[in-house]
C-alpha positions in Angstrom: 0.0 0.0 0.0 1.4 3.4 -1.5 -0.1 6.3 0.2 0.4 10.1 -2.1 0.1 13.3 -0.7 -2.9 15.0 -1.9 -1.2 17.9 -3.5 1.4 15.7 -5.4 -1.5 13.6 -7.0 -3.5 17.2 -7.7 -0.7 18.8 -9.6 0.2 15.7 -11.6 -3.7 15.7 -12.8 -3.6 19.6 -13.1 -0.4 19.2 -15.5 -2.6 18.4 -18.5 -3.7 21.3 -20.4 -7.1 19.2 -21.3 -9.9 19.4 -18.7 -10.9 15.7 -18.1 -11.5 14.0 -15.4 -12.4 10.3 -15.7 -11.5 7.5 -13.3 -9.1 6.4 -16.1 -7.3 9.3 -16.2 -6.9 9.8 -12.2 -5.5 6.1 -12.4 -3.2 7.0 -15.0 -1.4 10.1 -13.3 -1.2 8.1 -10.4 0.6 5.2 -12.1 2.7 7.9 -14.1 3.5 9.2 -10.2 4.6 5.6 -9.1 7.4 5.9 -11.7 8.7 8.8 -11.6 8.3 9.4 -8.0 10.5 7.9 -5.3 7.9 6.4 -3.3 8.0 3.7 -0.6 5.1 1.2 0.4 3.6 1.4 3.7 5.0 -1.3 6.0 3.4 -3.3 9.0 4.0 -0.1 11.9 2.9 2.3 9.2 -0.5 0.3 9.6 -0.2 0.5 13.2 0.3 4.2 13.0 -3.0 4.6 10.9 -4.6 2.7 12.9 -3.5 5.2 16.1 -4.6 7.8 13.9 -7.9 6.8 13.5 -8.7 6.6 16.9 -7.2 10.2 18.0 -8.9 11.8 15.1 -12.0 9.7 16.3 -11.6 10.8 19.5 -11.2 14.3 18.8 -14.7 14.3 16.9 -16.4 12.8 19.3 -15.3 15.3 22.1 -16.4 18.1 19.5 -19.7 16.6 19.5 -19.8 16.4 23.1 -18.4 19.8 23.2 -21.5 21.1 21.0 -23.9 18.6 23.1 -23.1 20.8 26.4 -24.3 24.0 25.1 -28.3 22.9 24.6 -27.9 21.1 28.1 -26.5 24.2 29.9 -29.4 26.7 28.3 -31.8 23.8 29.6 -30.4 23.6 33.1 -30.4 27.5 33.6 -34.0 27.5 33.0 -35.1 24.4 35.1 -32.4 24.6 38.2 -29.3 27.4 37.9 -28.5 26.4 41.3 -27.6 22.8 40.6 -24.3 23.8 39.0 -22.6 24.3 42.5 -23.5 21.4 44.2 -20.9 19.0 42.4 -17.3 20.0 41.8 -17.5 18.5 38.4 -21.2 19.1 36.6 -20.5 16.6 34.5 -19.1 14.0 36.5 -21.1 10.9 36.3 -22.4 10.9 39.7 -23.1 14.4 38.4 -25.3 13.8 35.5 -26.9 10.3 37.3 -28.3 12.3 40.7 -29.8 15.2 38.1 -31.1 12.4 36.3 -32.6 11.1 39.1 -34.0 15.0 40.6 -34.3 16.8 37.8 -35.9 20.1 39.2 -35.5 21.4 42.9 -39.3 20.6 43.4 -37.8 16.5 43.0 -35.4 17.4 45.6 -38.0 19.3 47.9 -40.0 16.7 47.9 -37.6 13.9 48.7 -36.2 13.4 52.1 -32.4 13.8 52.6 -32.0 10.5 53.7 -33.6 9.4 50.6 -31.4 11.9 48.5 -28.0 10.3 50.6 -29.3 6.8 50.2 -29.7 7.2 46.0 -26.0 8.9 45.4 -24.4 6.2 47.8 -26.1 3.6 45.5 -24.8 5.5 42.5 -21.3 6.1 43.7 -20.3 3.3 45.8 -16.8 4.7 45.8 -17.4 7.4 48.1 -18.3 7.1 51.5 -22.2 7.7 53.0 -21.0 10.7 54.9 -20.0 12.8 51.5 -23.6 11.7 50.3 -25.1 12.7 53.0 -23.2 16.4 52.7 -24.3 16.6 49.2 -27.7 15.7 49.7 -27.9 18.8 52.2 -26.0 20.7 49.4 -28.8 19.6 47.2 -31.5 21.0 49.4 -30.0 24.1 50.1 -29.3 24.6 46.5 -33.0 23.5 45.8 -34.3 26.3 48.6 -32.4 29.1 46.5 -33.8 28.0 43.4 -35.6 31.1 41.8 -38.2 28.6 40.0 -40.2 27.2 42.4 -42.4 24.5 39.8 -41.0 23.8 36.4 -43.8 24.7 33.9 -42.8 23.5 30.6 -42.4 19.3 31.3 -40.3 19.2 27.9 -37.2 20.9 29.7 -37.1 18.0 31.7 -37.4 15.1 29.0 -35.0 17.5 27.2 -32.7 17.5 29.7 -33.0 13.7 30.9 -32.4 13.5 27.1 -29.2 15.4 26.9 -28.0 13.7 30.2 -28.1 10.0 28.5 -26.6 11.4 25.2 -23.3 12.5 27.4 -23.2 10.0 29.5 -23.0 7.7 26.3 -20.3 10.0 24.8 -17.9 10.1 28.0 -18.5 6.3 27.8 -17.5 5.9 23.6 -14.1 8.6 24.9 -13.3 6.3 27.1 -13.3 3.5 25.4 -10.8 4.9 22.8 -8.5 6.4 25.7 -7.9 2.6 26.4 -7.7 2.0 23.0 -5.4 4.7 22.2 -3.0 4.0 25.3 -2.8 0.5 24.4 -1.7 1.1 21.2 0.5 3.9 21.6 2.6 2.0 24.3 3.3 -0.5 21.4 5.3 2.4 19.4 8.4 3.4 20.3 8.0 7.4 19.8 5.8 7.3 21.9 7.4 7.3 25.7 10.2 8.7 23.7 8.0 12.2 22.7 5.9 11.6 26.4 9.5 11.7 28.3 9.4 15.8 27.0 8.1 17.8 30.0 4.8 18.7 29.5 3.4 16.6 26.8 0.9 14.1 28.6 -0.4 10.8 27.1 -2.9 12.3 24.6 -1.0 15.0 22.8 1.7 12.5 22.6 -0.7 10.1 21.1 -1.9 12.5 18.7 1.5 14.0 17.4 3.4 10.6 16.6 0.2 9.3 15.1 -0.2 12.3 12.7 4.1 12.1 12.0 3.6 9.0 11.4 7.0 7.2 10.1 9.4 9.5 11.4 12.2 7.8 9.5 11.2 9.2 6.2 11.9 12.6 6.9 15.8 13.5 6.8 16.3 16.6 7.9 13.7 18.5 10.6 13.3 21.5 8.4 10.9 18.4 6.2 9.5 17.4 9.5 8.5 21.3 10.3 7.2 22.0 6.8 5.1 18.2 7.1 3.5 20.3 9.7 2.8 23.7 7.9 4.4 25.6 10.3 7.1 27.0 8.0 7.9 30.7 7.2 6.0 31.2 3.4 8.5 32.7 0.7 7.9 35.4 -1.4 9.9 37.3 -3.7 10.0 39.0 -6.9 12.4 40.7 -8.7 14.1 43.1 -6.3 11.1 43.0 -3.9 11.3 40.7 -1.1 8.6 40.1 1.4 9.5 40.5 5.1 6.2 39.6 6.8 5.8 36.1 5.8 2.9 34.0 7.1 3.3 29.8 7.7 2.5 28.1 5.0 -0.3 25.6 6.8 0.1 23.2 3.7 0.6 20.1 6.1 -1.1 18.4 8.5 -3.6 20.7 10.4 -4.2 18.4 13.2 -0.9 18.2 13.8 -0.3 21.9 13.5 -3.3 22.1 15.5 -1.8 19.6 18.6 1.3 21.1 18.9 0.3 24.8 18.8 -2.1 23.3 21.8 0.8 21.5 23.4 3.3 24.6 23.1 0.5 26.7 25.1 0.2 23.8 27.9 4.1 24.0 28.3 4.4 27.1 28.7 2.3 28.2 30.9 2.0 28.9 35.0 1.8 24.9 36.0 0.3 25.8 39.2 -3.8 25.9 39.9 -3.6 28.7 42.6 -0.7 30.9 42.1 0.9 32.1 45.4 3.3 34.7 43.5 4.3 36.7 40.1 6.6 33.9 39.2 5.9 32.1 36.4 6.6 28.2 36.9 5.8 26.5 33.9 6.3 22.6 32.8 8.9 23.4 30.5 11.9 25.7 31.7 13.8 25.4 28.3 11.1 26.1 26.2 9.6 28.9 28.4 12.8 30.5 28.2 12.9 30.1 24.3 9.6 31.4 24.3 10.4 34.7 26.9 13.7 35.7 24.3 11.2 35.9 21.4 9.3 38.1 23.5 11.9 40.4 24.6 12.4 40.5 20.8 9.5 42.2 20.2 7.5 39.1 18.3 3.8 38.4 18.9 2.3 36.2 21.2 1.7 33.7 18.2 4.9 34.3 16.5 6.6 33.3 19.4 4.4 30.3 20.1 5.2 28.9 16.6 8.7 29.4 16.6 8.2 27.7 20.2 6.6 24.8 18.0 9.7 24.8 15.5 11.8 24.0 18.5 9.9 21.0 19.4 10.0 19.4 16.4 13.4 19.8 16.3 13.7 18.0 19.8 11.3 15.7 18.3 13.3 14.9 15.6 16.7 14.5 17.2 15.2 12.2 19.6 
């Protein structure tokens, strides 16, 4: 299996001056392209590192979706109980999403008892003790006394709601199957703990960069691997003119352009929730210091987080 880039096979089909475009045709560029390009089949890891890919980019689309799916529930859950949201650390935490399930409006929780309340989240999180049930369920009531809506009028918010509740709970379920999924496989590729072992890149981003490299060994030199991932410097120039703002060029892989920008941003950054003083601590020191020097420079906050992503691939590489 032979796999093109899409913009060598589109300029071999856009070299004929005739406008045709038959399946015969696209077959015969391509075969014209297996001759007089140097290309290499895709072995038994390249396979391996599809596969990886699959599942990230799956993964990723699936928390978009759930991304999207959190909007309709929020609007809902402002207009049936706005003072559910600080009851739980994490609204969205299955014990969460199960109890709301279970009382959807405050009038549910008015009604029930607290030992009734304590006795249904014990059942539904049997990893926590009956005394933190018990606390939440006089969280609950509390929160259901402040409630400005006393009775919910419209009874579609809450099949709505217990409607978006099973749709997320299904989609945290699907994400993490593939986290297994994904770990499993990634710990089978060597890059992996290699590219993990850099401070600040976690399992995840890790996942997702080697499986959109793909086979590092067909790159030789890391100015390839940087342009593979769009993020270098456009060239224009014409006769004595020569541009001096140039833009990236963003003709490779977006989704890896896309993790490492995201992964540049995490490394960087104050590693501490609560900070305690103006000190900056982040998860990388080198990069962060790479990154402060193209600020005292005068660059931009993106031009200096994109150069910080030309460094990593470069560390990338020579690893």
């Amino acid at each position: 299996m032979i796999i093109i880039n899409p913009l060598i096979s589109y300029k071999a089909k856009s070299s004929s001056l005739r406008k045709v475009k038959t399946d015969a045709i696209d077959a015969y560029h391509l075969c014209e392209l297996f001759y007089k390009e140097d290309l290499e089949p895709y072995k038994k890891r390249g396979v391996q590192l599809l596969n990886l890919r699959n599942l990230t980019r799956q993964h990723e689309n699936i928390t978009g979706v759930l991304i999207q799916t959190k909007l309709p529930f929020q609007a809902i859950l402002d207009q049936v109980f706005p003072e559910y949201r600080g009851v739980f650390g994490d609204l969205y935490s299955v014990v969460s999403l199960l109890t709301l399930s279970e009382f959807p409006s405050s009038e549910d929780i008015l009604e029930a008892g607290v030992e009734t309340i304590a006795d249904k989240m014990a059942q539904l999180c049997k990893n926590r003790s009956y005394r933190w049930a018990n606390e939440k369920a006089i969280q609950l009531k509390a929160a259901a006394n402040r409630n400005p809506f006393e009775k919910t009028l419209y009874q579609s918010h809450i099949l709505s709601l217990g409607m978006y509740i099973n749709i997320i709970l299904q989609y945290k379920e699907h994400l993490s199957k593939l986290e297994s999924e994904i770990n499993a496989l990634a710990k089978e590729v060597e890059e992996y703990n290699i590219i993990k072992s850099i401070p600040g890149i976690g399992e995840k981003i890790a996942a997702t960069i080697i499986s959109e490299i793909g086979e590092i060994d067909l790159f030789t030199d890391p100015k390839k691997l940087v342009a593979f991932a769009g993020v270098d410097p456009s060239v224009f120039e014409s006769g004595k003119f020569t541009a001096t703002k140039n833009r990236i060029t963003k003709r490779g892989s977006s989704r890896l352009h896309q993790a490492l920008y995201m992964s540049v941003r995490c490394v960087i950054r104050d590693c501490r929730k609560s900070k305690t003083s103006d000190e900056i601590i982040p998860r990388n020191k080198k990069l962060r210091e790479f990154y402060d020097k193209k600020r005292e420079k005068g660059k931009p906050f993106k031009v200096a987080v994109i150069a910080c992503v030309n460094k990593l691939l470069h560390w990338i590489f020579a690893y």
